[in-house]
Each structure stands twice: as C-alpha cells, then as structure tokens.
N, C-alpha and C positions, 0 to 999 in steps of 0.2 A: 495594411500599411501602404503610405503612398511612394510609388515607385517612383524615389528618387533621381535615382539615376536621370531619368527620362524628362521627369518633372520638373526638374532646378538644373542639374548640371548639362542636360540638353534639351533646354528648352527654349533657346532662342526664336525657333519659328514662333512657339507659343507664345510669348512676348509680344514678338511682333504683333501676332494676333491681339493681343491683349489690347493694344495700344488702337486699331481701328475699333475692337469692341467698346472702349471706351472712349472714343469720340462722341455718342452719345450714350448719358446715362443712364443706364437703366436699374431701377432701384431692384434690391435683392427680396426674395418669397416673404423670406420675414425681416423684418423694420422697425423700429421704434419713429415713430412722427406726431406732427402737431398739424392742427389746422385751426388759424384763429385769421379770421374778417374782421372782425374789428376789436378797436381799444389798441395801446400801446402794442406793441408784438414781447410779451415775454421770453426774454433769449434763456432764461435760467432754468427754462423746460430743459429736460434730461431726453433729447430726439434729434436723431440722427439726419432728420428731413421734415422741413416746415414748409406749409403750404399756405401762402399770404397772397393778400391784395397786391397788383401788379399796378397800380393806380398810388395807393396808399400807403406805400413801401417805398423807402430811398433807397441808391444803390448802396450809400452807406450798411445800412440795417442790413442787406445781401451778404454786404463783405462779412458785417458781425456774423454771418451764419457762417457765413464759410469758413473765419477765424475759429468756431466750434469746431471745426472738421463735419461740419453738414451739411445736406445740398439744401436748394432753396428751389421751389416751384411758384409761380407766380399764377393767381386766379384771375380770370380773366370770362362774365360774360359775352361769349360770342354769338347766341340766338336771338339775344334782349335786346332792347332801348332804354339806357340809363341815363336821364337826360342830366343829372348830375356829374355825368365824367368828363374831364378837359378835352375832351373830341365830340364832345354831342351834336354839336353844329354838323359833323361830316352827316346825319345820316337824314339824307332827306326824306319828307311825311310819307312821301311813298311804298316806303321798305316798313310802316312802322304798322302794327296792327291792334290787336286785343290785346287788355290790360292782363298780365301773366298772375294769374289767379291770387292770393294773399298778398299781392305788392303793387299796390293800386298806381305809383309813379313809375311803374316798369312794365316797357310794353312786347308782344313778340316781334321778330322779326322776317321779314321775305327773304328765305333763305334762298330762295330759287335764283335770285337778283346778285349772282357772283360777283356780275360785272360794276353791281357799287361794295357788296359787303365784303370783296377779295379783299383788295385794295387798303379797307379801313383795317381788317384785321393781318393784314403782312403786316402794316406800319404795327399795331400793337404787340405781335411777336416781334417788331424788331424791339422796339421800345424792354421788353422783357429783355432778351439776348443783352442789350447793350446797358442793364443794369445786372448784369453777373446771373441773374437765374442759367438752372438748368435744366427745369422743367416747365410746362405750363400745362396747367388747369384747363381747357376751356368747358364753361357751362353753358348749362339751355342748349345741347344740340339733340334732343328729343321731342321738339317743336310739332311734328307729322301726327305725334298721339296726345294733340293738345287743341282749346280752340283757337288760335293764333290769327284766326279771319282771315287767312290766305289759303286755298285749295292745298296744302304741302303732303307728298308722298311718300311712303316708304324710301322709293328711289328717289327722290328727292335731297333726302338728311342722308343720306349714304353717300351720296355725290358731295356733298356741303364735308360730313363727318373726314370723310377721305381729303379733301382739300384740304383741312386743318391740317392733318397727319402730318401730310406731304409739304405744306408751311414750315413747320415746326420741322419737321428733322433737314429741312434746307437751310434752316439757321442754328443747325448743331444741336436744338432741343429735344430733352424727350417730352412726349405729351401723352396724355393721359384719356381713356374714356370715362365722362361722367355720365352714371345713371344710363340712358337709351338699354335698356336690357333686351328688347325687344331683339336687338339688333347687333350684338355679341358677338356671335358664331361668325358675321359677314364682316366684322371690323375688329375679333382681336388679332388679326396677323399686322395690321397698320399701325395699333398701338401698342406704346411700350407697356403698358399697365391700366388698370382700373381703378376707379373712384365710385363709391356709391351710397348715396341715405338711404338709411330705414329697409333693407333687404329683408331683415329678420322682422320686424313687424307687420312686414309686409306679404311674409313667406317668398321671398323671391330671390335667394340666394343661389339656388343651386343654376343660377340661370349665369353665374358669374363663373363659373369652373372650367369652361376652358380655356381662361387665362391664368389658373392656375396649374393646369395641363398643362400649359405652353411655356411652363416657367417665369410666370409676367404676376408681379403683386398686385395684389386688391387691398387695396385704404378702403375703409368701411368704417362710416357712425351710426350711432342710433342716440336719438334724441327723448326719448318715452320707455323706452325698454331699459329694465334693469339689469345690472352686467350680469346677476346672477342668471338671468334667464339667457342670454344671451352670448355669453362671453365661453362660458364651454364647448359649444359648438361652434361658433368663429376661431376658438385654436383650433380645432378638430378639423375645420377647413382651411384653414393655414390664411387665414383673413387676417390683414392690422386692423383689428377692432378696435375702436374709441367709441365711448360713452361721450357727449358734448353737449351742452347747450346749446339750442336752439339759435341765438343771435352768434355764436363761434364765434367767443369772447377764449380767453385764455384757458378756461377751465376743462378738464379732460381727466380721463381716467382709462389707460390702457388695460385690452381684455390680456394680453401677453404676463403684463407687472400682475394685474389685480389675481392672477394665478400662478404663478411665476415659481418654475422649480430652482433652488439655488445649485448655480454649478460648484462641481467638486474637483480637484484634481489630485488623481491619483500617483503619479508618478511620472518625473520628466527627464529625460534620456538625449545624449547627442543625437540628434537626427541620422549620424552618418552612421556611426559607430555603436549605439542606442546603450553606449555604458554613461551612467546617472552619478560619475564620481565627482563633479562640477561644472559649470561653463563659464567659455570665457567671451572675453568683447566680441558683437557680433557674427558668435557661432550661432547655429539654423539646432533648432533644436523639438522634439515633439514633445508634445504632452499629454498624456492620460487621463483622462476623465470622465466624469460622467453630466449631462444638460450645458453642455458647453457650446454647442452649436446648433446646426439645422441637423434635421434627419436626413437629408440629403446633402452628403456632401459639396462645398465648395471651394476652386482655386481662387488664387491672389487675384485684385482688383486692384489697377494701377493707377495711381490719380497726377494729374500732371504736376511737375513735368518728368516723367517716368519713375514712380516711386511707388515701391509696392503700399498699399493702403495697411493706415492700424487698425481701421475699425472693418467688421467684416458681418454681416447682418447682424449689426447692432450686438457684438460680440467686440469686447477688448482687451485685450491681457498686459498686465501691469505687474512692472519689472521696479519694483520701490519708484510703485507711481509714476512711471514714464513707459508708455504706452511701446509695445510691436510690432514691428510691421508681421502679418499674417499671411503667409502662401496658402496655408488649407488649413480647413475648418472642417468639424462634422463634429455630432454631436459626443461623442467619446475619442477626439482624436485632434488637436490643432499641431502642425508645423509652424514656428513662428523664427524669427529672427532676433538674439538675444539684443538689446539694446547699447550701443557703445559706449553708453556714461554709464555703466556699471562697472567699468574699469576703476583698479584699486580700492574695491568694496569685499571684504570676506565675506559677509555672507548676506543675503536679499530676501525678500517676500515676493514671490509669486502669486497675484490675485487672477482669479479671471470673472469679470461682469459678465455679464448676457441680460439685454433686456433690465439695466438697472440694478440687477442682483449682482452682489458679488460673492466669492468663494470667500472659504477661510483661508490662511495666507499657508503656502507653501513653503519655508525656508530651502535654499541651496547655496551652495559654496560657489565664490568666482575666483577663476586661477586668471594669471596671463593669459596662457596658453592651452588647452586639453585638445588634442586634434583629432580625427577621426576621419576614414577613407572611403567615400561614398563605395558600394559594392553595388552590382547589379541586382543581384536576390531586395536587396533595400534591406538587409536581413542585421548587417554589421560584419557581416564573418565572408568568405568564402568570392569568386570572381571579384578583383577592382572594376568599378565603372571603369573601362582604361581606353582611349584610342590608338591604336597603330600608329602607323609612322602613315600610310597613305589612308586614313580613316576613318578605317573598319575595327570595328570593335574588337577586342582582345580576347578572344577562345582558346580552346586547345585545337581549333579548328584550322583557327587563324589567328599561329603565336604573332610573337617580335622575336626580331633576330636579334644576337648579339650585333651593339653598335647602331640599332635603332633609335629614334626616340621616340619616347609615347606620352602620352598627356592622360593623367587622371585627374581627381577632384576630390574636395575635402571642403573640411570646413572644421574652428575652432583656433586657429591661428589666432586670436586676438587681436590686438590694435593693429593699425597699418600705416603706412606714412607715403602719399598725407592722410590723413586722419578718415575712421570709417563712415560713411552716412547712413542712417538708419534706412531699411528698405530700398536705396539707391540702386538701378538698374547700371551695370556697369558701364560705361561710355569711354571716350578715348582716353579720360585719365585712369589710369591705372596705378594700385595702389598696392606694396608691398608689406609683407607682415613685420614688425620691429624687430623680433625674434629673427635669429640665424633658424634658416630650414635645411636641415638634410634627409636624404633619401637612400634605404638601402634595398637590395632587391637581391633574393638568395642568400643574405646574410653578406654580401659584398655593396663597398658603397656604388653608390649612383651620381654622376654629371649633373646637377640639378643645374639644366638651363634658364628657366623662368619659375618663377613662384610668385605667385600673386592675384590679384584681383580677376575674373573670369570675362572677359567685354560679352554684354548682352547679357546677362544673369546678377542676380540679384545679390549686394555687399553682403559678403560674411562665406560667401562661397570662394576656394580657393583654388586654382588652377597650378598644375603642376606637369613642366615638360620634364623631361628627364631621358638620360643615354644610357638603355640597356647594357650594364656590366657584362664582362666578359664572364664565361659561366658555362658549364656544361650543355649541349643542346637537348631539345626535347625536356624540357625541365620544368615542372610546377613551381614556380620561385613565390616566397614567401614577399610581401611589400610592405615596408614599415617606413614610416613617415614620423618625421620628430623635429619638432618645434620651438625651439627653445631646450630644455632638459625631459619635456615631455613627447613620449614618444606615442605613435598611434596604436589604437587597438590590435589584438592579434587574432591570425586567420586569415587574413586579407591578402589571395594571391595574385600571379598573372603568370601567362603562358608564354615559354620560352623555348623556340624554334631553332631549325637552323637560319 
C-alpha cells in the first residue's frame, strides 16, 4: 500500500517536484498513440498522444488534441530537403545532397553546416511551440549510415542529434529519437523517448532497451509484419507497438488493444481509513484490482495549471462516466480522487479502462460525508499521521502536551465551500467542508481550530488543527473525527505527554 501519509498529506516538496518534472513532457512506459502524416488527422482515434505533421496541422487541430486530454507532437524532417515546405527557399544548394533513397523529390542534408541548418530549424521548433505541441518528432537524423554525398561522421550526427535535444527542451519541448539505433547508448540520456520503424522485421529491437531502462517510451511501427508475429513480444518489451500503413494515413491497429487483458476491480476502500462502507464527494479513495495499470508502479502527473491528471498511462477510472484525477497506479492497485459531481447520487458505477478496455461496472454507495484519518502504518487503524505543535511527528517518543496543537489529515469530508475541484492542488483559496466537523481525543472534545482544505496537496484531502484536551499525561488517546453525523474509523490514536 502506498504510504499515505508521506505521499499526499506531506507531499508538498513532491508537488513541487512534480511541477518542474512536468515543465517538459515526458510521455509514460506504456501509451496509447497515433501517428498519421497524412489525409485529414482523425481525432475519434481512442489515443492519448498523436504524432502529426508540424507543417500540415493548424494550431487549431493541437487545441482539438488537447481538448481530448492528449499531448500532440509535431513531425518535423530535420536531415532532409523538402522542397515542398513553406521554408524551402531558406536552404541553400549548398546544404542539399543525394536524393534520400524511395523519395526521389527529397534530398539529404549537410548536417555538418550548423551555422545555416541551426538557425532554420530553431525557427521550426518555434513554429511547433507556438502552435500548442508538446513534443517534436524530428526525422532523417541517421544521415552518417546513409549516401547523403557529404563525408558525414559518426561524430558528426551526435553533434547535430544533441543540438536538436538541446533546441527543443529550450522551448519547453520534449523531443524524441527517431530510428539512428546505431547510436542509442550515446543519445538516450538527451532524449525524452524513442521512435522507430520496422525494429522487428528488422531484428533490431533489442538495440532500443535502454530507454526502456531508463524509464523513457519507445513508439514503434511495423509496416509488413503481422501483429501476430510481432505484437507478443513488443508487450513483452514494453514497446507502443502500432501496425500502420506505409503512407501513415489514419489506420492502425495497437499491439497493447490487439491483446489487451480486461481490467477487473476487486474492491474499493477509503484510502485513509480503507473501510468500503461508501464515499463521499472528493474523498481519495483505493481500488483493487487486477490489469489495471503498469507493472511498475506510478505517482500523479500534474498538468497545468496544477491539477493532478485523469488519465495516467492510458489508464482512466470512471465515476458514472466522469473521469479521476489519479495519484497512483500500478497494476492491482490505483489511489484516485472521488469526483465532486457525484454529490447527491446514491449509488454509481465504477468502470476502470486501460488501453481502451473497460471493466465491468463496480456499484458503490455515496454518503455526504464518510471520513476517515490518514495513520502512518497507511494501514487505517493505529498512529494518526499527526504533526506536533513545533513539527515533528506524533510518537510516544515525541507526544503533545496538554494544550498543544496538532494538525492531522483525513479525507472524505464531502462537498466544501467554495465548491471542490477535481484533482486541484490546493492554492491560497482555501475551502471548507459543508458539514459541521468536530474532534475528540481520549474521548474528551477537542478545540477544532481549522478544518479544511490542506495548501499544497491535492482537493479531497482534509487538514485538521486542533488543541490537545485536557487529559491524563502519558496517555495513548484514541482520535476520532466526525463529520457531519459520521464519525471516523476506529483505532486511530496519538500520544499524549506532559
């Protein structure tokens, strides 16, 4: 189980973190995606990330990606000479060489020659940036094992390949390696991920692994190969396999769906408290299951402007069809965030997709209220996550005094006012539960000086200060927490000093 405490109710450093991680993007192991060059762009593809012409795409058609909840990478030859693109005039005869072998109007290019081909391609990574992508493609930078009629060197396309890199993540993009396999090992620490044709017809896949090593995805098509033949062992190496036509028209056929286990869920629990009697508006709550995620687990992915993400490698969980937000995923195990428009709904359908499959629907009950008191263990029962009055965590090592205050954490308070946001990182507004909260500690009440929303932690998570009652010292005091008419789980203690 994932240790709450540590993981939501103090994880503001990690937040933080989160938020430089995601200044640029980097797409997750496994993916659902498209890649179509040409003909209309079909948005009604079921893919999390589409990889389009940067020429032949308006920023319009970006937005439509984005309005999917998908990223958009833009393709972009950067070896070649395409005398058809609205820039052809920039590249003078000099840079232009040998016709690049089955495309007789496309020629190579003098890769060596920075000081004209920087220049043209900053402008076309701005030109991407400044139509919403947030990634780019570039191709043809494997020129050095090709006849391109220019002497070009191994170090040569390493000097070029690392230039892109360092292009693209100056304008907040991730970019991508295509194909150059030769040359892997010395360039996947500059890119965020890989692209490559024909690996498996070619036997040349295993040359692509240590960007999967390194936690970096491999997009991979095959154009000739049958997914039968090919597509069991591209899961097997954690590849997004696509089957595609040749011209990379719309059509495609995912090796992930074309085998695709349906996820199950077995049973869904308050996160804090992990009693399964109902939830309520934006309680954090876990689920049970089985193919529901990666084998390797992952946390929340924050998308601007600070909102924990629904979709988490092409994984979604659906709350009567309204999607989310996901802190952790793995494949028998999501944390997610109950959704706030299931307020005043008795009972709902829990679905969870993955990779286009869905489960059978889970029914659960929603209350107002059900609360439940984050404990260290992550267990439900035994230590509150609790802070001190100067800090430090809550032991018998290091009680609170009568007349202190301490602050714990919860979650299942329901509605708030103003009103809750799905996966909202919590910021200077601060939002209180509708419900009257009280606190008793020892079976004596408690001062409840703040209740509410936690700044820096994710809506649905509930912050709770409160003034140590008066009470015998040295004392194991019982903590219960109640919400409206519902009170919190039991077992849930903290230590009380002189």
């Amino acid at each position: 189980m994932v240790k709450l405490l540590f993981q939501i109710a103090f994880s503001i450093f990690a937040i933080n973190s989160l938020h430089a991680q995601n200044a640029i993007w980097r797409p997750p192991l496994q993916v659902d995606w498209q890649w179509q060059l040409t003909g209309t762009i079909d948005l009604s593809v079921e893919a999390s990330v589409f990889d389009v012409d940067l020429f032949n795409v308006s920023k319009e058609t970006v937005d439509a990606i984005h309005a999917k909840g998908a990223k958009a990478i833009c393709y972009v030859s950067v070896g070649t000479y395409e005398p058809w693109r609205p820039d052809a005039a920039s590249f003078p005869a000099v840079v232009r060489g040998k016709v690049l072998g089955d495309f007789p109007d496309e020629t190579w290019l003098d890769i060596r020659r920075l000081d004209v081909l920087g220049p043209i391609m900053e402008a076309r990574f701005d030109m991407c940036k400044a139509k919403g992508f947030d990634a780019v493609e570039p191709d043809n930078v494997d020129g050095y094992t090709n006849k391109t009629g220019f002497p070009l060197t191994a170090a040569d396309q390493l000097k070029f390949n690392k230039f892109l890199a360092t292009a693209a993540h100056a304008r907040g993009l991730s970019v991508g390696l295509k194909n150059d396999l030769d040359q892997v090992k010395d360039l996947v620490d500059f890119f965020d991920w890989a692209l490559n044709e024909q690996c498996f017809q070619y036997n040349e896949c295993d040359t692509l692994r240590p960007f999967i090593t390194a936690g970096k995805a491999v997009f991979e098509v095959e154009y000739k190969t049958t997914t039968s033949t090919f597509c069991p062992l591209a899961n097997t190496l954690n590849f997004n396999s696509l089957s595609k036509n040749l011209v990379l028209d719309a059509y495609r056929v995912p090796c992930r769906k074309a085998q695709a286990e349906a996820p199950a869920i077995a049973a869904i629990v308050n996160a804090a408290s992990y009693v399964a009697a109902g939830f309520s508006p934006g309680s954090l709550v876990t689920i049970f299951g089985t193919a529901m995620g990666p084998s390797t687990a992952m946390n929340m992915r924050l998308t601007s402007p600070g909102v924990v993400d629904a979709t988490l490698d092409n994984t979604r969980i659906l709350w009567d069809s309204v999607q989310s937000p996901i802190i952790y995923l793995s494949a028998g195990q999501a944390v997610v965030a109950v959704p706030y428009s299931v307020a005043g709904k008795g009972k709902i359908d829990v679905i969870i997709e993955r990779n286009g499959v869905k489960s059978a629907a889970f029914k659960v009950d929603v209350a107002a209220a059900l609360p439940g008191i984050f404990t260290v263990a992550g267990s439900g029962s035994g230590p509150a996550a609790m802070l001190n009055q100067n800090g430090t965590l809550n032991t018998s090592a290091r009680p609170a005094a009568v007349g202190d205050i301490v602050v714990f954490y919860a979650t299942g308070e329901g509605q708030t006012s103003p009103g809750g946001v799905d996966g909202v990182i919590t910021g200077n507004t601060l939002s209180r539960p509708l419900l009257p909260v009280k606190v008793e500690i020892g079976g004596r009440s408690a001062e409840v000086l703040y209740a509410g929303s936690a700044p820096g932690i994710v809506a649905g998570v509930m912050q709770v200060n409160v003034r140590v009652p008066a009470m015998s010292a040295s004392n194991t005091a019982a903590v219960t927490l109640t919400v409206g008419t519902q009170a919190s789980q039991a077992g849930v203690t903290m230590a009380v000093g002189q």
